[in-house]
TORKOL-4160 file (C-alpha; in steps of 0.2 Angstrom, whole numbers, padded with zeros to 4 digits, m for minus):
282
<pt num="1" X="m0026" Y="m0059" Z="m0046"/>
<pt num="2" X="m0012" Y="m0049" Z="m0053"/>
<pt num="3" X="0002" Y="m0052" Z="m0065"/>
<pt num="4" X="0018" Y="m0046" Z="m0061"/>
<pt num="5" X="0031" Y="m0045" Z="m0074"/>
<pt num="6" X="0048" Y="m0053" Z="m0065"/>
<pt num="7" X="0067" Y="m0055" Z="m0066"/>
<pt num="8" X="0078" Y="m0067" Z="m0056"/>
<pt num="9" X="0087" Y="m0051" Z="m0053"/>
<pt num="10" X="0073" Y="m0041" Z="m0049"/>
<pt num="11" X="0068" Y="m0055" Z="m0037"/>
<pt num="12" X="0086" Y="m0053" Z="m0029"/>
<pt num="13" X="0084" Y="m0034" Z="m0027"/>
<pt num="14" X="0063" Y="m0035" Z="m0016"/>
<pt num="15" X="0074" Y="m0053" Z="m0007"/>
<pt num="16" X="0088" Y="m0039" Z="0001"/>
<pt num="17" X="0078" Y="m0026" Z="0002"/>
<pt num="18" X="0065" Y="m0036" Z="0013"/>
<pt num="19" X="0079" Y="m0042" Z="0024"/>
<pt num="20" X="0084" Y="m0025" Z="0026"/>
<pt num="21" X="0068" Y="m0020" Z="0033"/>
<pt num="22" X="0064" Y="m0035" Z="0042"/>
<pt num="23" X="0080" Y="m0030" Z="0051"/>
<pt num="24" X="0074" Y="m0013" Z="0058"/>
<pt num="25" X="0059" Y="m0017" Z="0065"/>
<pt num="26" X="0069" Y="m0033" Z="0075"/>
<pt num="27" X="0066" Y="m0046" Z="0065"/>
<pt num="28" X="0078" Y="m0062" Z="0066"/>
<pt num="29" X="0087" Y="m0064" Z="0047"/>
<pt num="30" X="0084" Y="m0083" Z="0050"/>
<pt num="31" X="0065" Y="m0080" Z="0048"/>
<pt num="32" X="0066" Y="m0067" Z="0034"/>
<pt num="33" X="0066" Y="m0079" Z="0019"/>
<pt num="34" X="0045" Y="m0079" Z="0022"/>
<pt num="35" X="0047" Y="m0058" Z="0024"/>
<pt num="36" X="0030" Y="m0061" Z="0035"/>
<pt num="37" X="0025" Y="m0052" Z="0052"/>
<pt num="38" X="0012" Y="m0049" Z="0062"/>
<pt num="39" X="0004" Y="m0035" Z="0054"/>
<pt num="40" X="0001" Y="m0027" Z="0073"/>
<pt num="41" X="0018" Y="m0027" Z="0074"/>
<pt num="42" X="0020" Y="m0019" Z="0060"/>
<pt num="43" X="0008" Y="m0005" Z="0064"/>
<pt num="44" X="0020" Y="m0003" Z="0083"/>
<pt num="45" X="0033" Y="m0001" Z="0072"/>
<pt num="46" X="0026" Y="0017" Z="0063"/>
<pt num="47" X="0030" Y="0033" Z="0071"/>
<pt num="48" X="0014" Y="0040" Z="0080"/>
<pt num="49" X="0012" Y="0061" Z="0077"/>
<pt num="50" X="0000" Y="0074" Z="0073"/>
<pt num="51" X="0000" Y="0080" Z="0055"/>
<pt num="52" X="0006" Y="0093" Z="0047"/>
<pt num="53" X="m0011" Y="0100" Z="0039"/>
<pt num="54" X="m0005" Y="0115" Z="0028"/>
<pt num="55" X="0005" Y="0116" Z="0014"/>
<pt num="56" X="0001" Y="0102" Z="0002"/>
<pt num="57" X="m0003" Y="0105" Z="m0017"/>
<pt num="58" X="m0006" Y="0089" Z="m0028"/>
<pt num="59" X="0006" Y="0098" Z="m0041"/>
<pt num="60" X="0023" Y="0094" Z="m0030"/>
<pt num="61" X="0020" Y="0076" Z="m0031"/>
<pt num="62" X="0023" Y="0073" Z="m0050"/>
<pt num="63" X="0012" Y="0059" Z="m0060"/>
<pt num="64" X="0010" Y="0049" Z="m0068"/>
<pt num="65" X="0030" Y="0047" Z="m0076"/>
<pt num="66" X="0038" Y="0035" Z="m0086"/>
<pt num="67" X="0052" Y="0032" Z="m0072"/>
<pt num="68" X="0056" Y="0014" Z="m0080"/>
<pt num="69" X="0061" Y="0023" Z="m0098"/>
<pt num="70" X="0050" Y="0009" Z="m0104"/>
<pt num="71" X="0039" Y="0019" Z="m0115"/>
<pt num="72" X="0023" Y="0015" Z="m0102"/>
<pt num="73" X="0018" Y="0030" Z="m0090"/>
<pt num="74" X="0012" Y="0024" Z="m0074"/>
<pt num="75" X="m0004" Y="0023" Z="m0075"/>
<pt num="76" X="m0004" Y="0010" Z="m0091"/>
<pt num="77" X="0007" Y="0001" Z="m0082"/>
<pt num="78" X="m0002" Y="m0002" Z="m0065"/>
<pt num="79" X="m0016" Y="m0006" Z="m0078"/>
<pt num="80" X="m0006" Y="m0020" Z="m0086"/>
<pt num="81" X="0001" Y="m0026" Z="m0070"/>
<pt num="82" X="m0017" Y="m0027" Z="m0063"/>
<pt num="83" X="m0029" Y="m0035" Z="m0075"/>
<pt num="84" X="m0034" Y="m0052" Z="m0073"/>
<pt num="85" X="m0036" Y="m0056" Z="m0091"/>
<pt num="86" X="m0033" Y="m0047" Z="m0108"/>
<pt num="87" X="m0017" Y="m0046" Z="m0120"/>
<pt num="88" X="m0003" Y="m0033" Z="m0120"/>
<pt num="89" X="m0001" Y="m0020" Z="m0136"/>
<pt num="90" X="0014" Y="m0010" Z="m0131"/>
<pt num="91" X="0009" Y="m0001" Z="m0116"/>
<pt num="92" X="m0010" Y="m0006" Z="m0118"/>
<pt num="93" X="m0023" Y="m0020" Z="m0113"/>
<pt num="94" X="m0032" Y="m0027" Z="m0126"/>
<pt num="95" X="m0047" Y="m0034" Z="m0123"/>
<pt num="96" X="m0044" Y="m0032" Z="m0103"/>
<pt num="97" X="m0054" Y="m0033" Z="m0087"/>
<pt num="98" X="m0051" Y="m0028" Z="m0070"/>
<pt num="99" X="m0059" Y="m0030" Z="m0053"/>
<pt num="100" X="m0059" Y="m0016" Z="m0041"/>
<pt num="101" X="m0052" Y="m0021" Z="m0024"/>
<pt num="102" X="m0064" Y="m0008" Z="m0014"/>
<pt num="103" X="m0083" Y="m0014" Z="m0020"/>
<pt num="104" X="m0080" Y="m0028" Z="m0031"/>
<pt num="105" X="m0084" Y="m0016" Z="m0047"/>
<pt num="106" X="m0079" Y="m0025" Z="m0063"/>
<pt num="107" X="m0075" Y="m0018" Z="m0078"/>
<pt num="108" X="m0070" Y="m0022" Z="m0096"/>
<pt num="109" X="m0066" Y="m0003" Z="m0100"/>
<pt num="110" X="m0051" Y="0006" Z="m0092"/>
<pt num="111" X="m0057" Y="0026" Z="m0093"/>
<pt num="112" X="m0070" Y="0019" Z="m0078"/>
<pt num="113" X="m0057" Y="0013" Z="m0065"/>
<pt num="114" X="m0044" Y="0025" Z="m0056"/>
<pt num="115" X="m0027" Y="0023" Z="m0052"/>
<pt num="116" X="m0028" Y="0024" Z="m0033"/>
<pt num="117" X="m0011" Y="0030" Z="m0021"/>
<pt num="118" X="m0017" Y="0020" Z="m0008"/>
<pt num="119" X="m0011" Y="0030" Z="0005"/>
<pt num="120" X="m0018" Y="0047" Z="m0002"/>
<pt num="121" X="m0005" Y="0062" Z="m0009"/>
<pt num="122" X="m0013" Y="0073" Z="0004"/>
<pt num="123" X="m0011" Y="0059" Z="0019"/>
<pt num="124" X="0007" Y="0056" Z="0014"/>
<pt num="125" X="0010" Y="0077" Z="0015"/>
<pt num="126" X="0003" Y="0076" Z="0031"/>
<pt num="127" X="0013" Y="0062" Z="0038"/>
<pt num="128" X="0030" Y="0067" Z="0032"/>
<pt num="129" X="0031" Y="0068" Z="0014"/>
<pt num="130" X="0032" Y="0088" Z="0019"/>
<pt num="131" X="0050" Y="0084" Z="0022"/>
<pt num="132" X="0055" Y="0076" Z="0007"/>
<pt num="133" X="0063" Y="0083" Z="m0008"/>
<pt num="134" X="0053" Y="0083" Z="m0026"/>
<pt num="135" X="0062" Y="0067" Z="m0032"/>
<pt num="136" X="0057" Y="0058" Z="m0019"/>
<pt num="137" X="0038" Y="0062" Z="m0020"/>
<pt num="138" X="0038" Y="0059" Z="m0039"/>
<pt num="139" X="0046" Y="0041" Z="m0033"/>
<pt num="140" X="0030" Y="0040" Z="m0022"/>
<pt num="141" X="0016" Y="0045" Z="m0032"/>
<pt num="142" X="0023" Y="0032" Z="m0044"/>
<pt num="143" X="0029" Y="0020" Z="m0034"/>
<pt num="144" X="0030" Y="0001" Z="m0043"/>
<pt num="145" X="0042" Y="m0007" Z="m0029"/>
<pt num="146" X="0026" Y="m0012" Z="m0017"/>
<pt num="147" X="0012" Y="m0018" Z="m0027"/>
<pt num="148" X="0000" Y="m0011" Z="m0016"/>
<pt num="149" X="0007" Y="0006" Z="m0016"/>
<pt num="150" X="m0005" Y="0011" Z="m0033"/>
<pt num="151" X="m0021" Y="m0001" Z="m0035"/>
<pt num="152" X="m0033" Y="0003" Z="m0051"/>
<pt num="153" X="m0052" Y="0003" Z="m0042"/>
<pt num="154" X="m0069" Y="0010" Z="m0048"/>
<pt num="155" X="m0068" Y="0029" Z="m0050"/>
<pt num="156" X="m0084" Y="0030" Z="m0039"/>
<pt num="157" X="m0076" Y="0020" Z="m0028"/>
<pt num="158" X="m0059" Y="0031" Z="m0027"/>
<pt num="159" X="m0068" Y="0049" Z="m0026"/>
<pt num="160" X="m0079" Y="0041" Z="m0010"/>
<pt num="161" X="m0061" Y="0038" Z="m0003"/>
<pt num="162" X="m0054" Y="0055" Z="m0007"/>
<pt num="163" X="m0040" Y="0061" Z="0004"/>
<pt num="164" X="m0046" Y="0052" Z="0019"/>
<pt num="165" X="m0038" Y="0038" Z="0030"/>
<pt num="166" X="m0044" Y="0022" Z="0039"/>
<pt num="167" X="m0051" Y="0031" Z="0055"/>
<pt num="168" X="m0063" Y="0040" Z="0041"/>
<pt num="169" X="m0067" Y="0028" Z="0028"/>
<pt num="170" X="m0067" Y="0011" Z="0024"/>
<pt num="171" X="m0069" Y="0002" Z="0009"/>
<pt num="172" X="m0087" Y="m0010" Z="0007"/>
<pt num="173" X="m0075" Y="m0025" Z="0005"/>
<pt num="174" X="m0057" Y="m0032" Z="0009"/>
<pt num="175" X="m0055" Y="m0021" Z="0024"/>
<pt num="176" X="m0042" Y="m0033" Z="0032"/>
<pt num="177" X="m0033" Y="m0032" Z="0016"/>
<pt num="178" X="m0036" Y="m0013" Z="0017"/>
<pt num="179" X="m0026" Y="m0012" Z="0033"/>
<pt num="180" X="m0013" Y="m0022" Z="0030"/>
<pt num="181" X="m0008" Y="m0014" Z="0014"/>
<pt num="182" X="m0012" Y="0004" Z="0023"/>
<pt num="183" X="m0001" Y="m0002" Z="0036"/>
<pt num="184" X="0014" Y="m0008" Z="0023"/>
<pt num="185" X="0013" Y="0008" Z="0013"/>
<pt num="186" X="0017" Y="0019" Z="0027"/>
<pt num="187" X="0030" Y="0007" Z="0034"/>
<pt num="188" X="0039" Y="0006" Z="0017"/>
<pt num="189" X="0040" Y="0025" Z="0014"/>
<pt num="190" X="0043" Y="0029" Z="0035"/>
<pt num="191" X="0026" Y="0038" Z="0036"/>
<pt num="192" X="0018" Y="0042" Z="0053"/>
<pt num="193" X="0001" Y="0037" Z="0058"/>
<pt num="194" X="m0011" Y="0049" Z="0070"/>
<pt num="195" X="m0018" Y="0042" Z="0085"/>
<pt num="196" X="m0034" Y="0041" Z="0077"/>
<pt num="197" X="m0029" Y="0032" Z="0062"/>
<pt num="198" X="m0017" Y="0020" Z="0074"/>
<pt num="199" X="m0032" Y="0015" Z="0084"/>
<pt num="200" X="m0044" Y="0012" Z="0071"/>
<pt num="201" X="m0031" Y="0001" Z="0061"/>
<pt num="202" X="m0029" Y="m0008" Z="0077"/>
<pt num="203" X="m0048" Y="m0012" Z="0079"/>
<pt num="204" X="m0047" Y="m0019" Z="0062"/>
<pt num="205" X="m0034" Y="m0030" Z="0065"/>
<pt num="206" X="m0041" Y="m0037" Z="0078"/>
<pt num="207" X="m0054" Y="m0045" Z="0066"/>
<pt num="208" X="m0041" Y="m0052" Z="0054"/>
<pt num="209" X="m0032" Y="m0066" Z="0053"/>
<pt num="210" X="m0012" Y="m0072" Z="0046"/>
<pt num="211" X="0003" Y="m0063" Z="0043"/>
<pt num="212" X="0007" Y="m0050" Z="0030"/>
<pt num="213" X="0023" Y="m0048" Z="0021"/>
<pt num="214" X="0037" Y="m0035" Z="0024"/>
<pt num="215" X="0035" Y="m0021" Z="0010"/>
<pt num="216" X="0054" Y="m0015" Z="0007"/>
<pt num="217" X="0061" Y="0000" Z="0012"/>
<pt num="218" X="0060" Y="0014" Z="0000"/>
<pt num="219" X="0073" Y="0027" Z="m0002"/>
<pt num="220" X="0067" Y="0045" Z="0005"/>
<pt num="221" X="0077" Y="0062" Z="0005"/>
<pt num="222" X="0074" Y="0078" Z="0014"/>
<pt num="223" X="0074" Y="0093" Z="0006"/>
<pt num="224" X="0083" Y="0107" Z="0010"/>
<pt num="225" X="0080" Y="0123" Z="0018"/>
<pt num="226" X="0064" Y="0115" Z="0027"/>
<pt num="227" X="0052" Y="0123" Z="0037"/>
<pt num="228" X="0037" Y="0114" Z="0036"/>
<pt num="229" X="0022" Y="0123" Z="0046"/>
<pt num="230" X="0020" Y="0114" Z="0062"/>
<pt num="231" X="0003" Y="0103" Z="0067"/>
<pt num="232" X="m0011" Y="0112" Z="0075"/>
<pt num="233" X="m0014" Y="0109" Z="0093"/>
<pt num="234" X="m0024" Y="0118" Z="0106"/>
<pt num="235" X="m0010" Y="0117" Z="0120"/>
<pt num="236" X="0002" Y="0123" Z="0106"/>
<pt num="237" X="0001" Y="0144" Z="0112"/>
<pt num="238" X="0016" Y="0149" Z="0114"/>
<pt num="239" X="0023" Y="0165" Z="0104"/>
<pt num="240" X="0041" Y="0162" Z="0111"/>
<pt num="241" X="0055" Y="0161" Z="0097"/>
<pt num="242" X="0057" Y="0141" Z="0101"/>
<pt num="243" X="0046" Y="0128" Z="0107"/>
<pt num="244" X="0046" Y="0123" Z="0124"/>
<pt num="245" X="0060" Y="0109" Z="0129"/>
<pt num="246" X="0051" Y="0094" Z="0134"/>
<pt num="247" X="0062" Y="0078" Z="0141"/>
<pt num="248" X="0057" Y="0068" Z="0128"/>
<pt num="249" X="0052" Y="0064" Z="0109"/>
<pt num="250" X="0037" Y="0059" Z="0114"/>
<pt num="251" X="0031" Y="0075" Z="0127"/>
<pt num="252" X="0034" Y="0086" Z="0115"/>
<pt num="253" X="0023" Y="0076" Z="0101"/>
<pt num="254" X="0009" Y="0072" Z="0116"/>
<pt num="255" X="0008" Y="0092" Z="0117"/>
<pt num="256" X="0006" Y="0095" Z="0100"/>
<pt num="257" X="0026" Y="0101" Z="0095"/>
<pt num="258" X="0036" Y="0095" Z="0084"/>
<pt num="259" X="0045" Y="0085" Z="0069"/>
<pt num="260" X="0060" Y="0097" Z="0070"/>
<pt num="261" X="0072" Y="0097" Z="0055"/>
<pt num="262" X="0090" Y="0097" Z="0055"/>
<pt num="263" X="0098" Y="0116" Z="0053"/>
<pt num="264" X="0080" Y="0124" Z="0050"/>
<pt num="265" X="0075" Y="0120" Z="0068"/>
<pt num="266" X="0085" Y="0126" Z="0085"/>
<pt num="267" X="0075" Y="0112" Z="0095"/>
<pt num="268" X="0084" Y="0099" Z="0083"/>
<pt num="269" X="0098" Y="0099" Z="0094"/>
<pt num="270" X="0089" Y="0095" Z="0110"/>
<pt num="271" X="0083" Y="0076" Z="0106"/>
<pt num="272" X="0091" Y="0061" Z="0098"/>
<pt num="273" X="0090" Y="0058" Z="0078"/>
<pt num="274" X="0088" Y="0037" Z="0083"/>
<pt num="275" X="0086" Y="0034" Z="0063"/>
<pt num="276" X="0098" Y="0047" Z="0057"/>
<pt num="277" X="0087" Y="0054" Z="0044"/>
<pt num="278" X="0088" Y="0074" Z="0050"/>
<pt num="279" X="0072" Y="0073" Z="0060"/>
<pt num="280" X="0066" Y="0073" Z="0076"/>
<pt num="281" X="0051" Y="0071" Z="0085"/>
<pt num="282" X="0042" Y="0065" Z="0069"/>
């Protein structure tokens, strides 16, 4: 369905930066070269945690850029890279049509179809995106390394979507499809998943069938001077100076605390940073 515009280098660049992430999540590099899993295990491997549900504005993730230097803003170019017939003009489609994956909608005219972040802005906020610098949320919202990251679909079909994840909408077709690329976006960008949103994915993958490929790690960066608001939770009372120490990562998350960010957050220093990146309990 789609046409991707490819390089024997750019081919080299998605082959290494599959194995990579193969890798962390214990795959065998013999059995990379596919760069397929089970997309369960796939889901296993995201961090489970509360969001963080204050803060986000859509302003501080910047869209759509021309990050490329190519002359085409992203949204011309999810458009090129999506239609399924037509003719390129410099950064347009003439005489295009598209299909949206959500309904099924077809369309001959562009202005009706939205660009879709298929996690949405707010979602990724929510799941850790609060953490990361400004570059690294302009590299999300206009992220062309995963070609499932930003999908053009009916506008009606995007505004019934909104901000909402899988535990509280679904689209009317595709919906293994919609799980499996839901599940490679948040792998590829390290975002969490709620409990909610972990158990509906699960249900639906229980329904589906194959593999999926391993979306390649993208680079995130933590901003400085963080101090996100913490996720609400009704056991979460204490007016003390710190949290309460738990034993482990995953007490304190069960009871609501937590992530904690290196040199913003005393409690830090009490559990292990496994993956280095200046966050705990995430």
């Amino acid at each position: 369905m789609f046409t991707r515009r490819t390089s024997k280098s750019y081919l080299g660049r998605i082959l290494v930066a599959a194995l990579v992430a193969a890798v962390s999540i214990g795959l065998s590099p013999v059995a990379t070269a596919a760069s397929k899993v089970d997309p369960l295990r796939l889901l296993n491997s995201l961090p489970v945690s509360n969001e963080v549900t204050s803060g986000y504005n859509r302003d501080l993730f910047k869209h759509w850029s021309d990050l490329d230097s190519d002359g085409c803003d992203t949204r011309e170019e999810v458009l090129i890279n999506e239609r399924i017939s037509g003719s390129i003009v410099g950064c347009k489609v003439v005489n295009g049509k598209w299909v949206s994956q959500y309904d099924g909608v077809t369309t001959t005219n562009p202005s009706t179809f939205d660009i879709d972040h298929f996690v949405p802005l707010k979602e990724a906020w929510d799941s850790g995106a609060w953490r990361w610098d400004s570059s690294t949320r302009e590299r999300f919202a206009n992220d062309q390394g995963y070609a499932l990251s930003l999908i053009a679909v009916s506008a009606s079909s995007n505004r019934s979507k909104s901000d909402r994840d899988p535990s509280d909408w679904l689209p009317s077709e595709n919906r293994c499809l919609y799980a499996k690329s839901w599940i490679g976006v948040k792998f590829r960008w390290r975002l969490s998943v709620d409990s909610r949103e972990k158990s509906k994915l699960r249900q639906l993958l229980s329904k589906c069938k194959g593999t999926m490929k391993v979306p390649p790690r993208a680079k995130t960066t933590v901003a400085t001077n963080l101090k996100p608001s913490k996720p609400t939770s009704s056991s979460n009372s204490s007016n003390s100076a710190t949290d309460p120490r738990f034993g482990t990562c995953g007490e304190a998350i069960a009871s609501g605390y937590g992530p904690y960010v290196k040199g913003s957050d005393s409690e830090y220093s009490w559990y292990i940073d496994r993956d280095g990146d200046g966050v705990v309990c995430e």
